[in-house]
DRENNU-742075 format. One record per residue: residue in three letters; x, y, z of N, C-alpha, C in turn. Coordinates in nm, 2 decimals. Layout:
// residues N
+-----+--------+--------+--------+--------+--------+--------+--------+--------+--------+
! res !    n.u !    n.v !    n.w !   ca.u !   ca.v !   ca.w !    c.u !    c.v !    c.w !
+-----+--------+--------+--------+--------+--------+--------+--------+--------+--------+
! ALA !      X !      Y !      Z !      X !      Y !      Z !      X !      Y !      Z !
...
+-----+--------+--------+--------+--------+--------+--------+--------+--------+--------+
***
This chain:
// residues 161
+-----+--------+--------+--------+--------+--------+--------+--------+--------+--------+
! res !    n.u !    n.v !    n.w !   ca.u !   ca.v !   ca.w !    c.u !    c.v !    c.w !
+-----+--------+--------+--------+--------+--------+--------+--------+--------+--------+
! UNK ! -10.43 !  -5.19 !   6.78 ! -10.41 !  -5.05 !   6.75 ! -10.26 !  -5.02 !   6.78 !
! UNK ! -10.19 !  -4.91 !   6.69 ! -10.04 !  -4.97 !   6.69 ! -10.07 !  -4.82 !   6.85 !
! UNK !  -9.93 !  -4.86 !   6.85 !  -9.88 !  -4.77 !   6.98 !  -9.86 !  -4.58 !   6.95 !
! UNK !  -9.85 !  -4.57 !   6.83 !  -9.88 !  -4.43 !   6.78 !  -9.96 !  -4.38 !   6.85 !
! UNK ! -10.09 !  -4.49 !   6.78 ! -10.24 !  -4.39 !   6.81 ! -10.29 !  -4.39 !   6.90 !
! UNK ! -10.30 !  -4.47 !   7.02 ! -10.31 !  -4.49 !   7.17 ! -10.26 !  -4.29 !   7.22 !
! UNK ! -10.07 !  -4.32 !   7.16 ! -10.04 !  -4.21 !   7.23 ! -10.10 !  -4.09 !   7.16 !
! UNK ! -10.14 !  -4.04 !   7.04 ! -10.20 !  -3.92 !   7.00 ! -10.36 !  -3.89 !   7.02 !
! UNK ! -10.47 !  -4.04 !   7.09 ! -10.58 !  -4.04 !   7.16 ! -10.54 !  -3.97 !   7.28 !
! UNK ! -10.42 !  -3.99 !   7.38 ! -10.38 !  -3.94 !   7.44 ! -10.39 !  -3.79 !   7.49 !
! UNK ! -10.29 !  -3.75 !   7.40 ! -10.25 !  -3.60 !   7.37 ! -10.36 !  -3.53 !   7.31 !
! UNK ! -10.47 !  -3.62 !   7.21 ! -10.60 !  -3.52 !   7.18 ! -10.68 !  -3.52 !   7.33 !
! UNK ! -10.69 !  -3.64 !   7.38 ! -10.80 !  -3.59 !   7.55 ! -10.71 !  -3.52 !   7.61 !
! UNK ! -10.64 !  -3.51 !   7.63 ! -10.51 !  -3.38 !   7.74 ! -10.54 !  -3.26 !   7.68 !
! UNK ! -10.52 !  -3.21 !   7.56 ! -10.60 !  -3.12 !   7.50 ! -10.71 !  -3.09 !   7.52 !
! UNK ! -10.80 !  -3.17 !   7.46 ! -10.97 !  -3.11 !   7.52 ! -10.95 !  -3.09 !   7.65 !
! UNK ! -10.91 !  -3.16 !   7.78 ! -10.94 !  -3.14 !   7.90 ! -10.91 !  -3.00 !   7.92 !
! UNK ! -10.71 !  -2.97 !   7.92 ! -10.68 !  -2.75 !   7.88 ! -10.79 !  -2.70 !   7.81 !
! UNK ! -10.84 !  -2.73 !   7.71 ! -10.90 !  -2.64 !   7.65 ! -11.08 !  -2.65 !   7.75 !
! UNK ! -11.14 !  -2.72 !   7.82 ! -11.25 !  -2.72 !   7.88 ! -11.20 !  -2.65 !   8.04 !
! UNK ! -11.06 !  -2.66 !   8.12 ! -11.03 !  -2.62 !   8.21 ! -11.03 !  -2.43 !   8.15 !
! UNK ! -10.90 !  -2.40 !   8.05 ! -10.93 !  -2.30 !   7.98 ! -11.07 !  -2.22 !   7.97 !
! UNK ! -11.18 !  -2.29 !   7.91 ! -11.31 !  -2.21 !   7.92 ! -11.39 !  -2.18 !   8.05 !
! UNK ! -11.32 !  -2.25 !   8.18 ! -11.41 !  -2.23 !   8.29 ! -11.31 !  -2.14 !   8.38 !
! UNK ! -11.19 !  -2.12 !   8.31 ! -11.09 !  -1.99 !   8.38 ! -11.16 !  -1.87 !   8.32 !
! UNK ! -11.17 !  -1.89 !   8.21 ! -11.22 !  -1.78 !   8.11 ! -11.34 !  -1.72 !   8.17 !
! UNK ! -11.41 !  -1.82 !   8.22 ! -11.55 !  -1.80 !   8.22 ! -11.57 !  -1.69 !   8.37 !
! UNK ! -11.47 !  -1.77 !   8.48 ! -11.45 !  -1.73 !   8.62 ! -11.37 !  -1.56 !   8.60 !
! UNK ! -11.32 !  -1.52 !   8.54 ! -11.27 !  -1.44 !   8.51 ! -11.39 !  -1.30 !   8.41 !
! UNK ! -11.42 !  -1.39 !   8.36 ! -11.55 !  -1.29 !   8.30 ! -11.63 !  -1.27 !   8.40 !
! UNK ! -11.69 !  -1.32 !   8.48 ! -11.79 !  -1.31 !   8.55 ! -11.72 !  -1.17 !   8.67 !
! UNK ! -11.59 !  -1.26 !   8.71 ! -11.53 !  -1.13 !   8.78 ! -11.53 !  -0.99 !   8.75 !
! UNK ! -11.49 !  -0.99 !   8.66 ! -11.46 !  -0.86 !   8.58 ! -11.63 !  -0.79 !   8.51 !
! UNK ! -11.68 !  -0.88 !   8.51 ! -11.83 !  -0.81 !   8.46 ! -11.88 !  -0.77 !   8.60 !
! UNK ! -11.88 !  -0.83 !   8.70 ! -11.96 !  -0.79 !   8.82 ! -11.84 !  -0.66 !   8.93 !
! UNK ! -11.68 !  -0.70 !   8.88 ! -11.69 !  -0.54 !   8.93 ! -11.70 !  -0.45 !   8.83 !
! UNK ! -11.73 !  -0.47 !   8.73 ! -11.71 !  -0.32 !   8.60 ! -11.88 !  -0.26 !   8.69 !
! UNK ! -11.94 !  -0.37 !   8.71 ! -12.10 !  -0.33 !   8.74 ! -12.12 !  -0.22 !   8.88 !
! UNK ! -12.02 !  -0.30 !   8.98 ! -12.03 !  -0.24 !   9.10 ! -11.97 !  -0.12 !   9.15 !
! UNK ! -11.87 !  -0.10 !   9.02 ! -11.77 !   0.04 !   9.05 ! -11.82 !   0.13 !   8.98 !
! UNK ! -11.95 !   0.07 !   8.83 ! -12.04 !   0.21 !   8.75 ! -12.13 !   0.24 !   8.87 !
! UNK ! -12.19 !   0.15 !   8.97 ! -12.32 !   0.22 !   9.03 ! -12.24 !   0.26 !   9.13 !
! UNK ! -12.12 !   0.23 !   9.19 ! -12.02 !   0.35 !   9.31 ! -12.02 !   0.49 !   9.26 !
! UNK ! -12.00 !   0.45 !   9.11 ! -11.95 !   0.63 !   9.05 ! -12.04 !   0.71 !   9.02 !
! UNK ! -12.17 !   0.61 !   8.99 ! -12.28 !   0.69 !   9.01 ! -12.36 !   0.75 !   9.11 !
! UNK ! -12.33 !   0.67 !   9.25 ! -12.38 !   0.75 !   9.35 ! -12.26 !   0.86 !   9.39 !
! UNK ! -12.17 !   0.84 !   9.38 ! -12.04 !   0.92 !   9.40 ! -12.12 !   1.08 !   9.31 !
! UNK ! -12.13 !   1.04 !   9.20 ! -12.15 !   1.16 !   9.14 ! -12.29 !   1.22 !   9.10 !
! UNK ! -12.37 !   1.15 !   9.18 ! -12.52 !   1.20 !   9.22 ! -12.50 !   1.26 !   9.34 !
! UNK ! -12.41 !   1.24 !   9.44 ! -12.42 !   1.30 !   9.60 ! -12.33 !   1.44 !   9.59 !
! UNK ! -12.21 !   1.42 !   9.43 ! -12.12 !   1.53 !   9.45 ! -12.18 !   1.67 !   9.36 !
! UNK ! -12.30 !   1.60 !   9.28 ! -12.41 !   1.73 !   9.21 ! -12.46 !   1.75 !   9.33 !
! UNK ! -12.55 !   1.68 !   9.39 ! -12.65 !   1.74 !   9.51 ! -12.60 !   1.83 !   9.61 !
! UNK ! -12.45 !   1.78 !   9.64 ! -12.38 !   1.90 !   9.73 ! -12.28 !   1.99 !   9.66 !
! UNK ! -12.33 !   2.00 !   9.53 ! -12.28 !   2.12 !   9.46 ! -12.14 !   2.16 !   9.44 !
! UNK ! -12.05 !   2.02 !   9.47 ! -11.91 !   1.98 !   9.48 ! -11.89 !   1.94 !   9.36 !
! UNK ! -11.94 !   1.92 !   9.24 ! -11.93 !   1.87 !   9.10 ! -11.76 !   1.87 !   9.08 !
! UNK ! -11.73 !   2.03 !   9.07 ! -11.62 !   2.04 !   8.98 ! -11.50 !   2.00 !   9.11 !
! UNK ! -11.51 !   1.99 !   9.22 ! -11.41 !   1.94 !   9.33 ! -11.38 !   1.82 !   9.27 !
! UNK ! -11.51 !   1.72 !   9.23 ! -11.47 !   1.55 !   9.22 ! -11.47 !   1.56 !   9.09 !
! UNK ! -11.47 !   1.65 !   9.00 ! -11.49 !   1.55 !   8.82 ! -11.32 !   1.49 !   8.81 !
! UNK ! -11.19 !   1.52 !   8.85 ! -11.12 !   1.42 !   8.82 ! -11.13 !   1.31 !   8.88 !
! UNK ! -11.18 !   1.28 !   9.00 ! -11.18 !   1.16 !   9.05 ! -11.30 !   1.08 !   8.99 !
! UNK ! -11.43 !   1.13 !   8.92 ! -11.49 !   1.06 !   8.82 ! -11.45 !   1.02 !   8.75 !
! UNK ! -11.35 !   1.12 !   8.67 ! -11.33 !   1.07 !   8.53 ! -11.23 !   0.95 !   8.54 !
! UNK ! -11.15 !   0.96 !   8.66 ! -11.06 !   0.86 !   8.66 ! -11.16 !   0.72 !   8.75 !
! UNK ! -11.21 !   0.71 !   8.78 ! -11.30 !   0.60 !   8.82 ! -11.46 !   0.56 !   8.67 !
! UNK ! -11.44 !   0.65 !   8.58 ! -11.54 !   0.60 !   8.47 ! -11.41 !   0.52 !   8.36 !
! UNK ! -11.27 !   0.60 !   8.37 ! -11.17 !   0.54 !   8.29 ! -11.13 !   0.43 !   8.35 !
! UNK ! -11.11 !   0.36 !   8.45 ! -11.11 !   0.27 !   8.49 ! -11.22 !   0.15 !   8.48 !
! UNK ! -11.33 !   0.20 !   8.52 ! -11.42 !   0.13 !   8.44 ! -11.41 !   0.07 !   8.28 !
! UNK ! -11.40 !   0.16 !   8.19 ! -11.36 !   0.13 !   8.05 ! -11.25 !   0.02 !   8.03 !
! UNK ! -11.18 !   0.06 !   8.17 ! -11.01 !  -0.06 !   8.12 ! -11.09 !  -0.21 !   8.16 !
! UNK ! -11.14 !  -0.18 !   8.22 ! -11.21 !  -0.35 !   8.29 ! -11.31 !  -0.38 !   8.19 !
! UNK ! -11.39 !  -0.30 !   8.12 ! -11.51 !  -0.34 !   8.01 ! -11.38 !  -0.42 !   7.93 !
! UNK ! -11.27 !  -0.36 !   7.88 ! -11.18 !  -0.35 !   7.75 ! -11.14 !  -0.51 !   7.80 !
! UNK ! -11.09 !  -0.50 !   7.92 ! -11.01 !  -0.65 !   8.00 ! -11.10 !  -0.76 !   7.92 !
! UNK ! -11.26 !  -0.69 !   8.01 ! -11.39 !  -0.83 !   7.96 ! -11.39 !  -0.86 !   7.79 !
! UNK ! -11.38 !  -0.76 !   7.75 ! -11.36 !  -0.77 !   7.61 ! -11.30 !  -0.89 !   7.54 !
! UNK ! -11.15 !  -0.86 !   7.61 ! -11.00 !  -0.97 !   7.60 ! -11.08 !  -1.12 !   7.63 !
! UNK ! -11.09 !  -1.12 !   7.76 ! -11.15 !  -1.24 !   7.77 ! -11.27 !  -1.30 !   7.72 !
! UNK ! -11.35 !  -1.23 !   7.68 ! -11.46 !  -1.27 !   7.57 ! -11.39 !  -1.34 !   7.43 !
! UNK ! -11.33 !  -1.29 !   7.38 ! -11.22 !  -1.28 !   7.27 ! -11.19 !  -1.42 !   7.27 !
! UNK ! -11.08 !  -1.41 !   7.39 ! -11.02 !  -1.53 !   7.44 ! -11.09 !  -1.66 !   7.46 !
! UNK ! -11.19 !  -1.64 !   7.49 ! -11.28 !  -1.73 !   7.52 ! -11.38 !  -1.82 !   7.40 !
! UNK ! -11.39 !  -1.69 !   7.30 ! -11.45 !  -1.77 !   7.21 ! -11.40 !  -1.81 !   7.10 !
! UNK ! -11.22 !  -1.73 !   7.10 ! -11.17 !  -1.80 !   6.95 ! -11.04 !  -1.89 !   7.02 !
! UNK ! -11.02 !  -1.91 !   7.12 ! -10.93 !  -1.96 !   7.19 ! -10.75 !  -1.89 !   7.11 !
! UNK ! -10.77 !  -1.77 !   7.14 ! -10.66 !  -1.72 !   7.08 ! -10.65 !  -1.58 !   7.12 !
! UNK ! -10.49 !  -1.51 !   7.10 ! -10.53 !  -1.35 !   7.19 ! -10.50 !  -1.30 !   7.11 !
! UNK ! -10.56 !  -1.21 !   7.12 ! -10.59 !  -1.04 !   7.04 ! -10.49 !  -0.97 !   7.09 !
! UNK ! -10.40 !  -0.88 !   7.06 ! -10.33 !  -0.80 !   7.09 ! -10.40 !  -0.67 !   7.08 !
! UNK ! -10.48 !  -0.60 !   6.98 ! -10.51 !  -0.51 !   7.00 ! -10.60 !  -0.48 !   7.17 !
! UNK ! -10.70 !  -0.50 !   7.21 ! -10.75 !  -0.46 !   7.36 ! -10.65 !  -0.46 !   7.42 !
! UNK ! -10.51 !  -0.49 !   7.47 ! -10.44 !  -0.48 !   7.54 ! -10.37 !  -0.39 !   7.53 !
! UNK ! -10.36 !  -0.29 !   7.38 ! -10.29 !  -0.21 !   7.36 ! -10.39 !  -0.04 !   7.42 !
! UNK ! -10.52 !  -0.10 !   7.37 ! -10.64 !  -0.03 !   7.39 ! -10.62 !   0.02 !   7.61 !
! UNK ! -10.63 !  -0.05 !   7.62 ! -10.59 !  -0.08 !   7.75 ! -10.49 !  -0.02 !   7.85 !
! UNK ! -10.34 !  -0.04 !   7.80 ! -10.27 !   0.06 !   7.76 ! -10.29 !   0.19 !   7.80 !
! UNK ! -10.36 !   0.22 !   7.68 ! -10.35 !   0.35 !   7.62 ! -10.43 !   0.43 !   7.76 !
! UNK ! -10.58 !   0.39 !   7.81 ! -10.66 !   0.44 !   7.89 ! -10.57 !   0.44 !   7.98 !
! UNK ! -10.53 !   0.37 !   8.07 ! -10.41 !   0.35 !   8.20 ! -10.32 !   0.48 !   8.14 !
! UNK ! -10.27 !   0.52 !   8.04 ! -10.15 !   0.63 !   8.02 ! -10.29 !   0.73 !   8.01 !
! UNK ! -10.36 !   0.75 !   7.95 ! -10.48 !   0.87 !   8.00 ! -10.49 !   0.91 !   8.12 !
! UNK ! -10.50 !   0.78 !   8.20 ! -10.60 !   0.79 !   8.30 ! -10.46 !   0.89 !   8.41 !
! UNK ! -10.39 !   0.82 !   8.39 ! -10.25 !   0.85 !   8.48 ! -10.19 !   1.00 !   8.47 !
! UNK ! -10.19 !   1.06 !   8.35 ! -10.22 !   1.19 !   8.27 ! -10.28 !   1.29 !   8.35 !
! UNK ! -10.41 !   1.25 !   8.35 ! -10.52 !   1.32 !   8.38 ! -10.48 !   1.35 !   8.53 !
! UNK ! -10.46 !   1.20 !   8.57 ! -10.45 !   1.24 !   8.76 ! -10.27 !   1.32 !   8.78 !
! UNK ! -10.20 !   1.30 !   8.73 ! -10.09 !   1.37 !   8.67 ! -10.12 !   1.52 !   8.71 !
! UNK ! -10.15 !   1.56 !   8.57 ! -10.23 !   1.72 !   8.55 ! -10.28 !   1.76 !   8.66 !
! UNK ! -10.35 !   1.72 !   8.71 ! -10.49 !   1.76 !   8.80 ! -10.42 !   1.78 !   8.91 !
! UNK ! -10.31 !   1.71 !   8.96 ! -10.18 !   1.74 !   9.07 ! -10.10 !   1.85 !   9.05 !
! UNK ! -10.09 !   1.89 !   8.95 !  -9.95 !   1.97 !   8.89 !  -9.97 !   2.15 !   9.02 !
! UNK ! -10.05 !   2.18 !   9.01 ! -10.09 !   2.30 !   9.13 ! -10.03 !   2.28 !   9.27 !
! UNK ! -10.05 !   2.11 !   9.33 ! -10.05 !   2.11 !   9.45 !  -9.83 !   2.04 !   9.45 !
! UNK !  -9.83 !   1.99 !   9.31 !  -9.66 !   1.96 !   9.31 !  -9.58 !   2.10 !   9.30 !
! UNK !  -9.64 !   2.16 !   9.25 !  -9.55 !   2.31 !   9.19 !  -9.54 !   2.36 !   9.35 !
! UNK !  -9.66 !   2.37 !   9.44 !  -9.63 !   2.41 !   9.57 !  -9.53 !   2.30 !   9.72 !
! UNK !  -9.52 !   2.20 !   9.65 !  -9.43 !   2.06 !   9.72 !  -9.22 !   2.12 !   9.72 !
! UNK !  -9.23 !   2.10 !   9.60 !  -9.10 !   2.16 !   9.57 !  -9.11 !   2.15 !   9.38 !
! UNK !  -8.99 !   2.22 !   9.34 !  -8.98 !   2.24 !   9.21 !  -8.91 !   2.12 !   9.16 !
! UNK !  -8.82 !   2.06 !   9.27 !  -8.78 !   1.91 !   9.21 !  -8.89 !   1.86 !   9.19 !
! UNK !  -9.02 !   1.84 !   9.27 !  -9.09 !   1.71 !   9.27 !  -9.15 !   1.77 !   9.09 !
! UNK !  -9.23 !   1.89 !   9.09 !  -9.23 !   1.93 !   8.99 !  -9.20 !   1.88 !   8.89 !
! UNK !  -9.06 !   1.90 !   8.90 !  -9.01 !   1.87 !   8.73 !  -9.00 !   1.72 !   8.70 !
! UNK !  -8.99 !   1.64 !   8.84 !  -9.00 !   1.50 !   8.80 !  -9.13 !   1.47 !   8.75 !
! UNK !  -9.23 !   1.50 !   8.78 !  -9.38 !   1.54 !   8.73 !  -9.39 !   1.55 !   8.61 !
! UNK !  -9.34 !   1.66 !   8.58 !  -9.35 !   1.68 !   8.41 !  -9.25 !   1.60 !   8.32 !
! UNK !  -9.14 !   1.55 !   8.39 !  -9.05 !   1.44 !   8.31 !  -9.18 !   1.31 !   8.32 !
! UNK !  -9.23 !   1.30 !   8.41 !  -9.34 !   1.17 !   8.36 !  -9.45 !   1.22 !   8.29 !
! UNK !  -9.45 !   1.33 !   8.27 !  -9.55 !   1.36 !   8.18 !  -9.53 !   1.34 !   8.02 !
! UNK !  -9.37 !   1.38 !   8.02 !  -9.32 !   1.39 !   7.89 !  -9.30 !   1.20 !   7.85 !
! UNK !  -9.25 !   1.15 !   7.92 !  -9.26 !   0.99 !   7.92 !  -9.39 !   0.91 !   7.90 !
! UNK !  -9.52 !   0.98 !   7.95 !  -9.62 !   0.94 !   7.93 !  -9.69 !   0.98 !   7.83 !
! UNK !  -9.63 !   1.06 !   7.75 !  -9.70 !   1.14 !   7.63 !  -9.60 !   1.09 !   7.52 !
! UNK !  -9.52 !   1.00 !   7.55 !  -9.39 !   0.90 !   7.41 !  -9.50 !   0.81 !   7.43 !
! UNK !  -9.52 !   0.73 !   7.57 !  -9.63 !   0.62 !   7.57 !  -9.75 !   0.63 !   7.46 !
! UNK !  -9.82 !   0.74 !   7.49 !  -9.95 !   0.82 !   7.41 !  -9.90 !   0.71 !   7.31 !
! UNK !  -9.80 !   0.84 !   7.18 !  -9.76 !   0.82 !   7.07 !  -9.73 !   0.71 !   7.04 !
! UNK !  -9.68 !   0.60 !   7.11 !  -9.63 !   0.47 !   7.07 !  -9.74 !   0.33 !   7.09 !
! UNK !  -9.79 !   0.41 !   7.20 !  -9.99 !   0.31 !   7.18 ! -10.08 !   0.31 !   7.06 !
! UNK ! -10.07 !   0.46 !   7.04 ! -10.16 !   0.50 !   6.91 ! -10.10 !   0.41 !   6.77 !
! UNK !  -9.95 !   0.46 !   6.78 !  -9.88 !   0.41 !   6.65 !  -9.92 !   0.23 !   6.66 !
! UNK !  -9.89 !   0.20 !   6.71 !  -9.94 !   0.06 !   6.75 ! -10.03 !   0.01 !   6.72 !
! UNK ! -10.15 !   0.06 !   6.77 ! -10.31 !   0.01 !   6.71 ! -10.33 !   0.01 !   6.61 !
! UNK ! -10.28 !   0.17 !   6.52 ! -10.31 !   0.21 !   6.39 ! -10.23 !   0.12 !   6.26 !
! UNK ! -10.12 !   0.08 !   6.31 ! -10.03 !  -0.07 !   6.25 ! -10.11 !  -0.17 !   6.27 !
! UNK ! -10.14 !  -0.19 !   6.38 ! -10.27 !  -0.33 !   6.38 ! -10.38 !  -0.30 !   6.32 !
! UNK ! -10.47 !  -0.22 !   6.32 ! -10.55 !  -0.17 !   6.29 ! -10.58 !  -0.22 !   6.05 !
! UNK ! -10.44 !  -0.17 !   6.06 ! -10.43 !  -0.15 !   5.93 ! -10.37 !  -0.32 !   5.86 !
! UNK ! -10.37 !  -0.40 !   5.94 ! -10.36 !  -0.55 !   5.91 ! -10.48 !  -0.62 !   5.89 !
! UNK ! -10.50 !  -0.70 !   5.87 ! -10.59 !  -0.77 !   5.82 ! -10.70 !  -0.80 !   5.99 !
! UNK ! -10.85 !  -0.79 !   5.98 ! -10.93 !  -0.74 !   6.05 ! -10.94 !  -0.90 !   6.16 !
! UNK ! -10.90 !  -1.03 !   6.06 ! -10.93 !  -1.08 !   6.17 ! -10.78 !  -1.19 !   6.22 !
! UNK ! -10.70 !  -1.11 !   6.20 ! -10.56 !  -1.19 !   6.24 ! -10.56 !  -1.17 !   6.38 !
! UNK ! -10.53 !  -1.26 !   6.43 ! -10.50 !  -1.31 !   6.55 ! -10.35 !  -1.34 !   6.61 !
! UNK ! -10.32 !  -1.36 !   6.74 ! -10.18 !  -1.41 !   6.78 ! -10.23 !  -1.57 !   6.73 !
! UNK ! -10.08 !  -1.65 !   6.73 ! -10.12 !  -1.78 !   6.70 ! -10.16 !  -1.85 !   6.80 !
! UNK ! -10.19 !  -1.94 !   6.82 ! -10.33 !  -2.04 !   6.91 ! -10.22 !  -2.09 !   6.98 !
! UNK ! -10.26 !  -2.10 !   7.08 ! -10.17 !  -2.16 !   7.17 ! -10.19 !  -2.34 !   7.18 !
+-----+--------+--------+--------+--------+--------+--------+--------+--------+--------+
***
């Protein structure tokens, strides 16, 4: 057998082995991310069964919404690695998706502060709303983003590593 093919038998098993190491990172990593997406919905659910019962609803709904949108970023994550896992290649869109929730999410807890910064000082204030205005270019440049991917062909991918 000439000496070529020895070396590209080689380089094919070195490959399968990354790519079988590859699926059991993949796999460790799904499992992660699936069991806390699981354990932080049933936190938020008792969180927000104990905060109806004591009639505190509207005290906690931003800290729900920001603990159900965090949730969503970890489903979106599992998503990625699902993805990753079975075409051995990355998606760029979930990452952008991902993104976008984290600049909501950040938004939201933003806003929901603005009452208690206006009373801190009017500097802190206005740096407040300069990240507001910075996170609302983000919005626009997530969205533009997806909607450019979106509008490419449905199953293009990054290239394979």
């Amino acid at each position: 057998m000439p000496r070529g093919g020895r070396a590209a038998e080689g380089r094919e098993w070195l490959a399968r082995a990354f790519t079988h190491v590859e699926d059991a990172v993949y796999l460790g990593l799904g499992l992660l991310l699936a069991a806390g997406a699981v354990a932080l919905l049933v936190t938020t659910g008792f969180g927000f069964v104990r905060s109806v019962l004591a009639g505190a609803f509207v005290d906690h709904v931003i800290e729900l919404l920001d603990q159900v949108l965090l949730i969503f970023m970890i489903v979106e994550i599992l998503y990625t690695v699902q993805v990753s896992f079975r075409e051995h290649a990355l998606v760029p869109e979930p990452f952008i998706v991902v993104g976008l929730i984290a600049v909501i999410r950040r938004v939201l807890v933003l806003t929901a502060e603005f009452g208690e910064l206006l009373e801190k000082s009017e500097l802190i204030f206005r740096n407040a709303m300069l990240e507001l205005a910075l996170l609302t270019v983000m919005v626009i440049a997530l969205v533009v983003a997806l909607v450019l991917l979106r509008r490419r062909a449905p199953t293009a991918t990054a290239e394979k590593a």
